[in-house]
Backbone and ligand atoms as CSV (ligand in chain L), in Angstrom:
chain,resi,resn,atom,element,x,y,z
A,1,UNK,N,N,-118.935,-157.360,17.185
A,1,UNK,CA,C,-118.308,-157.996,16.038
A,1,UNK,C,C,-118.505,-159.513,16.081
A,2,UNK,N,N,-118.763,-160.173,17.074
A,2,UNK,CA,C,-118.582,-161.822,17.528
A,2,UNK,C,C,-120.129,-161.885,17.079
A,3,UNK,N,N,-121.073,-160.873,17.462
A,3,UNK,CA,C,-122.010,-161.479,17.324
A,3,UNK,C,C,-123.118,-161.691,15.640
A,4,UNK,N,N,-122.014,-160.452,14.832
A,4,UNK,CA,C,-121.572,-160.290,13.835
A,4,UNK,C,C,-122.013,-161.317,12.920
A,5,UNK,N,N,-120.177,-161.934,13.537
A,5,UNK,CA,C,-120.072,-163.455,13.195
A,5,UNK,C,C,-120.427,-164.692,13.379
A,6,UNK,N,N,-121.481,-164.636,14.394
A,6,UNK,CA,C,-122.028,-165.595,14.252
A,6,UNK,C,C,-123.583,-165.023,14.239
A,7,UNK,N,N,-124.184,-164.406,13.747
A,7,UNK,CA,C,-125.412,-164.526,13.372
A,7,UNK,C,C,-125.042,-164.883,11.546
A,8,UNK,N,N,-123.800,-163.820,10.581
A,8,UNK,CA,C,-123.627,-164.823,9.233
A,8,UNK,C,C,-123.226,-166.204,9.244
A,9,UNK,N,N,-122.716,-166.597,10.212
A,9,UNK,CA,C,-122.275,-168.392,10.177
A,9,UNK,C,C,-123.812,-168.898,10.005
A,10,UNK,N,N,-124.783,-168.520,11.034
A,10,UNK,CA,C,-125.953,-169.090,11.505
A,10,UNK,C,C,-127.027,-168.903,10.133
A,11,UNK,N,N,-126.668,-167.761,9.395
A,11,UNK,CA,C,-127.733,-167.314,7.685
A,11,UNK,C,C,-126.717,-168.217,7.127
A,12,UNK,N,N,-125.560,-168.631,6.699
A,12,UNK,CA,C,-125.282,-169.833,5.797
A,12,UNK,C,C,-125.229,-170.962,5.805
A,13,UNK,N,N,-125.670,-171.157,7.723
A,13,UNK,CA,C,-126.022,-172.334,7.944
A,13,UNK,C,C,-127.105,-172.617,7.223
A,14,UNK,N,N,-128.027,-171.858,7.545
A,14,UNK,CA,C,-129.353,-171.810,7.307
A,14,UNK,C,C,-129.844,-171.644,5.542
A,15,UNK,N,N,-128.907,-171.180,4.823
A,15,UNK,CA,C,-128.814,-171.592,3.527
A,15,UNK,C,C,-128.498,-172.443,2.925
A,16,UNK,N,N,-128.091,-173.227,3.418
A,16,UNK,CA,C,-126.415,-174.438,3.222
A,16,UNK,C,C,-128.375,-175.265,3.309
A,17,UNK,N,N,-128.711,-175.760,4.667
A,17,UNK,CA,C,-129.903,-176.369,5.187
A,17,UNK,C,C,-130.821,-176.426,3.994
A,18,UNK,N,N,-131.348,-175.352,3.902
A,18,UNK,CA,C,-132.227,-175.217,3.148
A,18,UNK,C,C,-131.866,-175.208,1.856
A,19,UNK,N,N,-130.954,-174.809,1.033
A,19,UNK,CA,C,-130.343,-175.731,0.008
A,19,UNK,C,C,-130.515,-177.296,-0.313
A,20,UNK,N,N,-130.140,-177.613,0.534
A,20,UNK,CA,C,-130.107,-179.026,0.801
A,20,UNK,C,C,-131.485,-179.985,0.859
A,21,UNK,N,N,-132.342,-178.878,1.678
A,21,UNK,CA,C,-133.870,-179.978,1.596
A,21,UNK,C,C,-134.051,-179.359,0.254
A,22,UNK,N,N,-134.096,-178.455,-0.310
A,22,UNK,CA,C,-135.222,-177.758,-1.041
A,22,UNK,C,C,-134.601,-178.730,-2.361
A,23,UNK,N,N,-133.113,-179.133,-2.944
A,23,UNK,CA,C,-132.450,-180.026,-4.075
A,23,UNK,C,C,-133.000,-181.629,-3.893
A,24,UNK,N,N,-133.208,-181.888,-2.377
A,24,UNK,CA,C,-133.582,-183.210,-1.671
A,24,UNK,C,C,-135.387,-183.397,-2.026
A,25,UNK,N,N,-136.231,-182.359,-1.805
A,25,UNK,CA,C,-137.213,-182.775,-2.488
A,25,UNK,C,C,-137.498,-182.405,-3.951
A,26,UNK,N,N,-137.082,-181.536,-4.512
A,26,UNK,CA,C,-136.835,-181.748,-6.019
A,26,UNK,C,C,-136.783,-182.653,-6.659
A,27,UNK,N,N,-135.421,-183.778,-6.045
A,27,UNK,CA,C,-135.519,-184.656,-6.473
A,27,UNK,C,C,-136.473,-185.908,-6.928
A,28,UNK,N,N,-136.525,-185.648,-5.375
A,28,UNK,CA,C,-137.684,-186.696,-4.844
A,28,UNK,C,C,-139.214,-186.656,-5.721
A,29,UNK,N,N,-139.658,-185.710,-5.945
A,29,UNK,CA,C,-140.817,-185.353,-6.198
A,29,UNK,C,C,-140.974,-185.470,-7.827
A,30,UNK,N,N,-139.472,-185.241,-8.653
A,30,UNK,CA,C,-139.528,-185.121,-10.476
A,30,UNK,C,C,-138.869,-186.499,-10.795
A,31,UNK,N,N,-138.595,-187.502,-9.452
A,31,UNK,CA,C,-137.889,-188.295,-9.728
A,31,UNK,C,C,-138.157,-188.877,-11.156
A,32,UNK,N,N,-139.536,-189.546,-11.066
A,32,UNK,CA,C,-140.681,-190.223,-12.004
A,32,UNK,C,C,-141.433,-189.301,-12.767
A,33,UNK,N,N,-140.873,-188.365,-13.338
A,33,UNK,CA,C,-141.759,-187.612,-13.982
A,33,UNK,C,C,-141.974,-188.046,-15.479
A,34,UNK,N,N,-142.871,-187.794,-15.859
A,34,UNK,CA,C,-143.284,-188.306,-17.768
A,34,UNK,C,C,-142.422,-187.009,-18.356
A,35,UNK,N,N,-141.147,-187.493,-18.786
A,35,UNK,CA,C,-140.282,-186.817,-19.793
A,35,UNK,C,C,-140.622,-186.193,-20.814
A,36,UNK,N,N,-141.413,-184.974,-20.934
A,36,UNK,CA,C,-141.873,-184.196,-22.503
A,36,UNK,C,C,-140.526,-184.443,-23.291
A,37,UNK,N,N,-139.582,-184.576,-23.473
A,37,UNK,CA,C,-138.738,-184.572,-24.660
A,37,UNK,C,C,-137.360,-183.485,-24.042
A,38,UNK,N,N,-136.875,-183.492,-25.386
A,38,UNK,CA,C,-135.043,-182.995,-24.970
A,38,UNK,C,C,-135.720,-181.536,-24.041
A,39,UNK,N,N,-136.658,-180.708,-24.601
A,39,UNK,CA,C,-136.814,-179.458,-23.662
A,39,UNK,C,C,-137.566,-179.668,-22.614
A,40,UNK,N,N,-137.377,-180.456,-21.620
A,40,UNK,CA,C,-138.053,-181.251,-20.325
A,40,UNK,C,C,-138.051,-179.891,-19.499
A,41,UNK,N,N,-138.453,-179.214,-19.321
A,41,UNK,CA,C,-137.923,-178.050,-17.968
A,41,UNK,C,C,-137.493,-178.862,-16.362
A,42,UNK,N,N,-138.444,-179.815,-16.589
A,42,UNK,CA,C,-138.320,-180.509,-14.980
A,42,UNK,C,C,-136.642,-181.325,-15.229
A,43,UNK,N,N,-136.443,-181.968,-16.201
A,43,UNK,CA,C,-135.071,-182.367,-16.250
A,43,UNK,C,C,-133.774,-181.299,-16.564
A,44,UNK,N,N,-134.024,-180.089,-16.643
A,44,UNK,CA,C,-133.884,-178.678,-16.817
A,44,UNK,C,C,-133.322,-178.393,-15.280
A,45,UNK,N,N,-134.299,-178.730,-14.536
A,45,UNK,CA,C,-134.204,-178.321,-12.741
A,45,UNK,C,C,-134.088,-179.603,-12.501
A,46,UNK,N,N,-133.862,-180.994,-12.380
A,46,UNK,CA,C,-132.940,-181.885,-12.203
A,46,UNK,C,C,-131.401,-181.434,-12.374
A,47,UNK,N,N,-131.330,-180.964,-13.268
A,47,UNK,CA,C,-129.526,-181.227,-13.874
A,47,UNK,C,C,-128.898,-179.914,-12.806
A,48,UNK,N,N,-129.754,-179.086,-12.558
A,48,UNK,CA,C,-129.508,-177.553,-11.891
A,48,UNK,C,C,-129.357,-178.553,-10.330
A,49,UNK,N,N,-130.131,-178.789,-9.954
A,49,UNK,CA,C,-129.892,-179.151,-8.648
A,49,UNK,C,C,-128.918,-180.077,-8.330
A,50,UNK,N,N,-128.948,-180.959,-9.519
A,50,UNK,CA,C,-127.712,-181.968,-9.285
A,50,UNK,C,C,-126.338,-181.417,-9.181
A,51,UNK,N,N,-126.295,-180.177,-10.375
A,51,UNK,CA,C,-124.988,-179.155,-10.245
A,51,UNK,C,C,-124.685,-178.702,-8.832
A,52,UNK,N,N,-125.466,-178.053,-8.431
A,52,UNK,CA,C,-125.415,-177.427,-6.970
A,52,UNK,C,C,-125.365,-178.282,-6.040
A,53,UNK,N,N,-125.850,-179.734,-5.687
A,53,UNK,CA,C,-125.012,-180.871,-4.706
A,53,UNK,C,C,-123.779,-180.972,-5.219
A,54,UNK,N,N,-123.710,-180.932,-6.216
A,54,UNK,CA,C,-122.235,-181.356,-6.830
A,54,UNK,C,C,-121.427,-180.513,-6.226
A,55,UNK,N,N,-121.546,-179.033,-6.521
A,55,UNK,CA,C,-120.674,-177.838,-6.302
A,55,UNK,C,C,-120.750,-178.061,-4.340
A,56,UNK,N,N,-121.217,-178.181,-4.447
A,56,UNK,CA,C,-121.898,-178.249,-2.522
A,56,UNK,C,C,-120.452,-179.551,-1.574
A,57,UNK,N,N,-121.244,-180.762,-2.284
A,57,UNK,CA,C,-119.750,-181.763,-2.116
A,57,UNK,C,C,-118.405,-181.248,-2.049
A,58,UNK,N,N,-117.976,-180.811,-3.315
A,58,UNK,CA,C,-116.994,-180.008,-3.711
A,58,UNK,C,C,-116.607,-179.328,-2.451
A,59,UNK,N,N,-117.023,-178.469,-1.770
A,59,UNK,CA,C,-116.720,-177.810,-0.704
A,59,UNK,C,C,-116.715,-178.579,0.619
A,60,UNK,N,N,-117.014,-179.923,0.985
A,60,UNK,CA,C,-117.298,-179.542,2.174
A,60,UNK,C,C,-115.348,-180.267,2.416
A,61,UNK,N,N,-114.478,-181.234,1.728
A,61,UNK,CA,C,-112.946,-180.549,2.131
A,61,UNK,C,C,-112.877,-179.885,2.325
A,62,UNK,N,N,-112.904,-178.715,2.039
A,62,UNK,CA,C,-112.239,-177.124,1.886
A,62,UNK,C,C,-112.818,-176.913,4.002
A,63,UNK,N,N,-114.280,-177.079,3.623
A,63,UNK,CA,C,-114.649,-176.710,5.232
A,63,UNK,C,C,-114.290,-177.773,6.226
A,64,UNK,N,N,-113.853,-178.955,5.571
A,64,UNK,CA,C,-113.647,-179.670,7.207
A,64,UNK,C,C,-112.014,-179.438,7.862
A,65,UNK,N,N,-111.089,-178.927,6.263
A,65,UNK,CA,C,-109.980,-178.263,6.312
A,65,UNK,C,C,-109.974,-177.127,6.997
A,66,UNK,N,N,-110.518,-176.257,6.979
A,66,UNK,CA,C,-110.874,-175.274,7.580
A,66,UNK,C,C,-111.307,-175.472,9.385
A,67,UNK,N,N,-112.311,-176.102,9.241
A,67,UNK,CA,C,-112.704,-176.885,10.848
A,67,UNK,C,C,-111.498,-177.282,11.738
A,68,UNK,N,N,-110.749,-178.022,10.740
A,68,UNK,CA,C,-109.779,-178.732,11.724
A,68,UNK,C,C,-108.187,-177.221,11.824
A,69,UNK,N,N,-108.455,-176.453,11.185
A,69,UNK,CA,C,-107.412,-175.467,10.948
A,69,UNK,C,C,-107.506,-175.085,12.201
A,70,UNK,N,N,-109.064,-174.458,12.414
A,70,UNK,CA,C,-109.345,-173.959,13.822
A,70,UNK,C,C,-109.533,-174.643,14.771
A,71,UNK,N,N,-110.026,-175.622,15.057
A,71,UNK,CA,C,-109.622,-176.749,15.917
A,71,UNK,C,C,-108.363,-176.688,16.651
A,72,UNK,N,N,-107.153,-176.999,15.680
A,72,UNK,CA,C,-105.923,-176.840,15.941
A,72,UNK,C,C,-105.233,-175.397,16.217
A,73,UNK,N,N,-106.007,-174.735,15.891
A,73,UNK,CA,C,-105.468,-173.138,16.573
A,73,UNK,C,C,-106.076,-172.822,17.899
A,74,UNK,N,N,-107.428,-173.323,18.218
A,74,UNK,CA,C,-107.881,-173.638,19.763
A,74,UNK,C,C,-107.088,-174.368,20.929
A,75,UNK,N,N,-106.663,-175.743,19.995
A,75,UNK,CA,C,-105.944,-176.418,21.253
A,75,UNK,C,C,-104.625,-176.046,21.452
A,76,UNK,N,N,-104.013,-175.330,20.179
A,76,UNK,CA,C,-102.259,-174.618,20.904
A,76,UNK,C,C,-103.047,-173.421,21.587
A,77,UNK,N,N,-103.956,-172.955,21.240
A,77,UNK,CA,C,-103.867,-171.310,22.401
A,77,UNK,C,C,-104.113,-171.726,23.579
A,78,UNK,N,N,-104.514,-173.258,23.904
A,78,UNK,CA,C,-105.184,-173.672,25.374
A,78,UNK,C,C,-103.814,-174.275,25.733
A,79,UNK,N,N,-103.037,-173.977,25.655
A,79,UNK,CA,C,-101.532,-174.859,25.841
A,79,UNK,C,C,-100.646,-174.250,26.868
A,80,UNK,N,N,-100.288,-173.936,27.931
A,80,UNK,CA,C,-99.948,-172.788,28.565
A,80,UNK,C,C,-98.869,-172.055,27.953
A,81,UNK,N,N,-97.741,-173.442,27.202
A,81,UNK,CA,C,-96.355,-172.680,27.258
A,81,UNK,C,C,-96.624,-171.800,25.566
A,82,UNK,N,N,-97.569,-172.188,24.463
A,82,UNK,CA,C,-97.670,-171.308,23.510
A,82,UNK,C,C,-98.332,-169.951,23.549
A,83,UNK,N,N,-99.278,-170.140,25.243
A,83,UNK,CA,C,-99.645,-168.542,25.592
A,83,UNK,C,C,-99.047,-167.796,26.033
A,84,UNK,N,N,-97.886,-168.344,26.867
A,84,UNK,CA,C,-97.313,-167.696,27.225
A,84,UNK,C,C,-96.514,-166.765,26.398
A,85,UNK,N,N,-95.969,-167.763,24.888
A,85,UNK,CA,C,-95.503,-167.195,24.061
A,85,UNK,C,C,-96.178,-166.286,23.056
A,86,UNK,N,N,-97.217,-166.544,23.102
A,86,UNK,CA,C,-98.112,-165.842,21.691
A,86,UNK,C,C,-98.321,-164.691,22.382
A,87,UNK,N,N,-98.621,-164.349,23.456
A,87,UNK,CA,C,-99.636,-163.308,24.078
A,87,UNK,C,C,-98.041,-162.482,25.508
A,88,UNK,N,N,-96.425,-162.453,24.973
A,88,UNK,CA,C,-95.733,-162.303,25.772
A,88,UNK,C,C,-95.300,-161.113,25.328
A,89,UNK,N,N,-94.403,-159.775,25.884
A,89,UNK,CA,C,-94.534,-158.943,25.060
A,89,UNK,C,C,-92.153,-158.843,25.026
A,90,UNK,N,N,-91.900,-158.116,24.535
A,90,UNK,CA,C,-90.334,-157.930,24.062
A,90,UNK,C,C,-89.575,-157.577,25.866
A,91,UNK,N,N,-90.300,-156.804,26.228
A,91,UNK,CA,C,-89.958,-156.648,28.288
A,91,UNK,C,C,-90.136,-157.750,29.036
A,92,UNK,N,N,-91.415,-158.513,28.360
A,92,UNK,CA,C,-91.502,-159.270,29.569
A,92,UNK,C,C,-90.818,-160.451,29.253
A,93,UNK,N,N,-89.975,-160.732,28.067
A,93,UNK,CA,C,-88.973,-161.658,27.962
A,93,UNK,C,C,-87.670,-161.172,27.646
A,94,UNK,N,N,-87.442,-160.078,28.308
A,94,UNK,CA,C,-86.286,-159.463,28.122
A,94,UNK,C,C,-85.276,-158.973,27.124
A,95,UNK,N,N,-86.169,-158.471,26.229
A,95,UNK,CA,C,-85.438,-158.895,24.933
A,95,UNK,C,C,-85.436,-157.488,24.517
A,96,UNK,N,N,-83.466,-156.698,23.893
A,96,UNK,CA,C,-83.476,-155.919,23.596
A,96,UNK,C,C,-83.298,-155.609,22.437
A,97,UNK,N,N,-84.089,-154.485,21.881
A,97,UNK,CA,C,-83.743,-154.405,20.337
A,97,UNK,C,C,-82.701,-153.335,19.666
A,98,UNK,N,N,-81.821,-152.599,20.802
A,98,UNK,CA,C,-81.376,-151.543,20.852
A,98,UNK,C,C,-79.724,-151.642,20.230
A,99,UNK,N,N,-79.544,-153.416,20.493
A,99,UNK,CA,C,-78.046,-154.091,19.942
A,99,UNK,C,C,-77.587,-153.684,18.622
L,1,ZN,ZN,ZN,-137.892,-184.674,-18.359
């Protein structure tokens, strides 16, 4: 299952990447292009790629929110006294439910 999960982390890395060059030379390459008029196709796939950095930006809060979510769920499980608690069971803290 772990490895699961990280071979899809590693394909949206790898999409995310390649997203990224493939909008990056688009750009680059139609920067200067001779404008045929309002039905330009190349300014057609300008405005498309610009959408998709856009939408792309848009997300990466959400993921550094996310980053730091887990971050912070790493360093309490490395904590002794919250393992003790997270991972303790109703016996081994004496606790009856029978009251
Ligand atoms: Zn154009």
């Amino acid at each position: 299952m772990r490895t699961i999960k990280k071979s899809v982390a590693l394909l949206l890395c790898a999409l995310l990447l390649m997203t990224l060059l493939f909008s990056s030379v688009c750009i680059v390459r139609a920067a200067n292009h001779v404008c045929s008029g309002e039905c330009c196709l190349i300014c057609v796939l300008l405005a498309r790629v610009e959408r998709a950095l856009h939408g792309m930006v848009a997300l990466l809060p959400v993921l550094a929110a996310l980053f730091a979510l887990r971050l912070l769920g790493r360093l309490c499980l490395s904590q002794p006294a919250f393992r003790r608690v997270a991972h303790g069971t109703l016996v081994g803290w004496k606790i009856r439910l029978d009251d």
